[in-house]
C-alpha positions as CSV (number, residue, x, y, z in Angstrom):
1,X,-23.8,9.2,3.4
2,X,-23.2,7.1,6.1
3,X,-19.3,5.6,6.1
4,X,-16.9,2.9,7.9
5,X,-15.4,3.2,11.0
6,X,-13.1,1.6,12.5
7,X,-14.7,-1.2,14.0
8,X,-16.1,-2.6,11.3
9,X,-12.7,-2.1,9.5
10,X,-11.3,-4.7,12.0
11,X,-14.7,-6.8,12.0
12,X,-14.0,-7.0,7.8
13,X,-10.2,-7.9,7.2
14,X,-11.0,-10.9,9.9
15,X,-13.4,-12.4,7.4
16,X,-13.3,-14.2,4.3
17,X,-13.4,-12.1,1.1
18,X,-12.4,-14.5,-1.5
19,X,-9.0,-12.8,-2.1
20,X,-6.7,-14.2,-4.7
21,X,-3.2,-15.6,-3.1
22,X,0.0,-14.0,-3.7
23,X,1.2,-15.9,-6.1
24,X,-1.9,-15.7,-8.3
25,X,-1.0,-14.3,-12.4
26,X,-2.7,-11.4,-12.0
27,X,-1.5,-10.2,-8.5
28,X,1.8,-10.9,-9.6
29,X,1.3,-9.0,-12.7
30,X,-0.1,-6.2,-10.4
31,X,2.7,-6.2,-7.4
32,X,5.8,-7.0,-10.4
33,X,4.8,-3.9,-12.0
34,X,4.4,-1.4,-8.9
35,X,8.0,-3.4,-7.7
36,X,9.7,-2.0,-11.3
37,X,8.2,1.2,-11.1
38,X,9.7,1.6,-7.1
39,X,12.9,0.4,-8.5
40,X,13.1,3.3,-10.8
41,X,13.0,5.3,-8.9
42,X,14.4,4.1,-5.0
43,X,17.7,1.9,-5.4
44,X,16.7,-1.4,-3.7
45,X,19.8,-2.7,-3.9
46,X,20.6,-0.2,-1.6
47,X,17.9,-1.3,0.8
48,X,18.8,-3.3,3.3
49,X,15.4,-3.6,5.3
50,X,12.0,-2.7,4.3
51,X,8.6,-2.8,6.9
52,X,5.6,-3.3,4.8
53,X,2.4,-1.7,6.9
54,X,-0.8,-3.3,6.3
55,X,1.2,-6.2,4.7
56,X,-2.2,-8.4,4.7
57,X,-1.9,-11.7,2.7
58,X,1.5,-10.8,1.7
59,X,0.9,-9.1,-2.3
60,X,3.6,-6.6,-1.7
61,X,5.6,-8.8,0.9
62,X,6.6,-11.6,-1.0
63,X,7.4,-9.6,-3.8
64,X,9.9,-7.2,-2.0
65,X,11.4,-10.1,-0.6
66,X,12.9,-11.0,-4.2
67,X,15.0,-8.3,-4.4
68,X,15.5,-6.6,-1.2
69,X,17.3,-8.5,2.1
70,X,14.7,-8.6,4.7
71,X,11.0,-7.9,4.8
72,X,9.1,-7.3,7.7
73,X,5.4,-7.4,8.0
74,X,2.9,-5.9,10.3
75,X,-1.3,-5.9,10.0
76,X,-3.8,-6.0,12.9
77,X,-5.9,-8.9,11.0
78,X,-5.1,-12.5,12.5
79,X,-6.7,-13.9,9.2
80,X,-4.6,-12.3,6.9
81,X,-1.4,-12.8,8.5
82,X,-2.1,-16.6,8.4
83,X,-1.9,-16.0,4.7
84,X,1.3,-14.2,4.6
85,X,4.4,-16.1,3.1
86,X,6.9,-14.2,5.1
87,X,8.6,-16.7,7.9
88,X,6.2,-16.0,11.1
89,X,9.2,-14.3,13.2
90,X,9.1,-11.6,10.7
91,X,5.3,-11.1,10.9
92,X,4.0,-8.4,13.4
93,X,0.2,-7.7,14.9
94,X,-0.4,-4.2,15.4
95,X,-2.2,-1.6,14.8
96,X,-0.6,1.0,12.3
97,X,-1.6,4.0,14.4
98,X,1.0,2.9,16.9
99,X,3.9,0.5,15.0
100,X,6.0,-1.2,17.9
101,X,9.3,-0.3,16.1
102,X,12.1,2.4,16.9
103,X,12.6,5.6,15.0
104,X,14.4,4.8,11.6
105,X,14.4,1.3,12.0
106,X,13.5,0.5,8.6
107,X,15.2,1.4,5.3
108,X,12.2,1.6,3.6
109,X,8.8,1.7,5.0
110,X,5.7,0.3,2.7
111,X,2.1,0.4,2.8
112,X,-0.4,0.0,-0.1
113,X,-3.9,1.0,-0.1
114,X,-3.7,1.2,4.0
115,X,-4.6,4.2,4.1
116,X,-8.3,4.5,3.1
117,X,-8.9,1.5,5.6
118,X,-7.8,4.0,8.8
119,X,-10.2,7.0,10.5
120,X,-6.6,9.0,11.3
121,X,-4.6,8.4,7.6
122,X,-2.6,11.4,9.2
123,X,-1.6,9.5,12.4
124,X,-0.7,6.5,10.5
125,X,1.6,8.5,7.7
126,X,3.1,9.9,10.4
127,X,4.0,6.3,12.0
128,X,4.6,5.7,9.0
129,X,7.1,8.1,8.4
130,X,9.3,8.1,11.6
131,X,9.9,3.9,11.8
132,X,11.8,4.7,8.1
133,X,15.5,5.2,8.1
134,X,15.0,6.8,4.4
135,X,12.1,5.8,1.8
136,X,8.6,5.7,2.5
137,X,6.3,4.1,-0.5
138,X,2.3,4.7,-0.7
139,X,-0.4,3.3,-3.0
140,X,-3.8,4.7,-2.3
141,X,-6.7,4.1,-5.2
142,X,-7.3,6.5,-7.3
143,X,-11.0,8.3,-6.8
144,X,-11.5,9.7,-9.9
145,X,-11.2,6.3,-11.3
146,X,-14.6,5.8,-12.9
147,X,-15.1,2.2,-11.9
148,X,-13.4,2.7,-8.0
149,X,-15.6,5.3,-7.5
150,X,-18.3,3.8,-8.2
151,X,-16.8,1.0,-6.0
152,X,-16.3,3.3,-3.1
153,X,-20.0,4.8,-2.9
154,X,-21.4,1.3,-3.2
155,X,-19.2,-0.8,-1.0
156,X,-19.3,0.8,2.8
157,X,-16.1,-0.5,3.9
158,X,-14.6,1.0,0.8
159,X,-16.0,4.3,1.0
160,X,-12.9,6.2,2.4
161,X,-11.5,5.5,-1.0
162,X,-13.3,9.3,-1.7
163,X,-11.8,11.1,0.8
164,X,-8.1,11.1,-1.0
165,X,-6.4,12.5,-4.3
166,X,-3.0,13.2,-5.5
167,X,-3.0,16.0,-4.2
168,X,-4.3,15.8,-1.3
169,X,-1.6,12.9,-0.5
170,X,1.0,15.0,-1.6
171,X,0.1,17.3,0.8
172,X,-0.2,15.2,3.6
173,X,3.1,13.9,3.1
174,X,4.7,17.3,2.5
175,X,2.9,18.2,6.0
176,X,4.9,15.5,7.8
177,X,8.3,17.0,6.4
178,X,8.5,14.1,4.2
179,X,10.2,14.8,0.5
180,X,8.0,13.8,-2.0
181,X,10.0,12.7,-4.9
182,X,7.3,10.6,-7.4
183,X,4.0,11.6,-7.2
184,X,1.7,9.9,-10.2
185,X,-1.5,7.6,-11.2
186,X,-0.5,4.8,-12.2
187,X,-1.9,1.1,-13.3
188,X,-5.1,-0.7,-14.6
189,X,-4.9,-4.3,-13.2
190,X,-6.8,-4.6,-10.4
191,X,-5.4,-7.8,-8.5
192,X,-8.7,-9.3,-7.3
193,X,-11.2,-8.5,-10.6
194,X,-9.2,-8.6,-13.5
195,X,-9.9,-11.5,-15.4
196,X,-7.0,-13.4,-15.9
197,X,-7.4,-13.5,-19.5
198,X,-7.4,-9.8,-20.5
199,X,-3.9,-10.1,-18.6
200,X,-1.9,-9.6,-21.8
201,X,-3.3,-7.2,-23.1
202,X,-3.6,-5.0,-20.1
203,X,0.1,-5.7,-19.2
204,X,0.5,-3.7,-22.9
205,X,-0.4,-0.5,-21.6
206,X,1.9,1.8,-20.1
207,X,2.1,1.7,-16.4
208,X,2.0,5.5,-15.7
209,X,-1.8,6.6,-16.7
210,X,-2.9,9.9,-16.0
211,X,-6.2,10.6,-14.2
212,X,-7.6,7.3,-14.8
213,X,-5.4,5.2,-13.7
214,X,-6.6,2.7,-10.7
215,X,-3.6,4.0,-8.0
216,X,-1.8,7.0,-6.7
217,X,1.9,6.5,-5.7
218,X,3.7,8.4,-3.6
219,X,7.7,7.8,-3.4
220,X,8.7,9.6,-1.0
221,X,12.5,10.7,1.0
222,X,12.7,11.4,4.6
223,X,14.5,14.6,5.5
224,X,15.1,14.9,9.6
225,X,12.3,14.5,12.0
226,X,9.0,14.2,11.4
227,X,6.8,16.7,11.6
């Protein structure tokens, strides 16, 4: 089955995809729940800075910006950087293989569903992992997700949605050195599909959804050097 690469990840997050905004109901539904469930879990009062990788159009961005100090972004896509609400000194190009920041400059380092959008998700973690002072946060979809899978085997850009579980995350965090702390499934909104109007109902159900939930999380404590 043929798959992305990373050429034609580039050539597709500079394009028009007909992405809700930020502010949309449903992606704020979406990033205010994940933001709650982090908070459970990390003390972001405590945070004083947070790097968010892949930051894209700004969904997780603006909504750490509510509650923690200062949010810094970085993606490699011009397009969706022009989207981002974070004031434009705090927006970054670069590519997440190689993030132009200092070891443990960041509090807390974020990246939702990055990872399955890289050929090296090792690499990346890793970068990942030694720019953060303490916390690092992942969302990758979830696989065994009936309508994601599907998703993944018929959308080519998507299809390194397959190559990651739970526990396979888990593991490549553990790898690193990193502490994993939360690992789960978690959610059923998806930010750009679900129709606004089953928003109520779906805000109903709980958060934390095993196996079929849309996301994995990781929440995750660094412990010395990375690995």
């Amino acid at each position: 089955m043929t798959s992305t690469n990373d050429a034609r990840q580039c050539e597709y997050w500079e394009a028009e995809h007909g992405f809700r905004r930020y502010d949309h109901p449903v992606v704020r539904a979406f990033a205010t729940q994940r933001i709650q469930f982090i908070s459970r879990h990390v003390d972001l009062e405590a945070v004083r800075t947070v790097l968010d990788v892949g930051c894209g159009a700004g969904v997780s961005s603006f909504y750490y910006e509510q509650v923690v100090d200062s949010v810094h972004g970085i993606d490699r896509s011009d397009a969706m950087l022009a989207d981002n609400p974070l004031p434009r000194e705090r927006l970054h190009r670069g590519a997440a293989e190689n993030l132009p920041f200092p070891d443990d400059s960041f509090d807390l380092v974020n990246a939702w569903e990055l990872l399955h959008h890289v050929e090296d998700p090792r690499c990346v973690l890793k970068e990942i992992a030694r720019v953060s002072r303490e916390h690092v946060v992942v969302f990758e979809p979830n696989r065994y997700n009936p309508a994601l899978a599907a998703f993944a085997l018929l959308d080519r850009e998507h299809r390194w949605i397959l190559r990651h579980s739970l526990r396979s995350l888990r593991r490549l965090a553990e790898g690193l050195g990193l502490d994993v702390r939360v690992a789960r499934v978690v959610g059923c909104i998806f930010p750009n599909k679900t129709p606004w109007i089953l928003l109520g109902g779906l805000k109903r159900i709980p958060f934390r959804l095993p196996v079929v939930g849309i996301s994995n999380v990781l929440v995750c404590q660094k412990r010395g050097r990375v690995r």
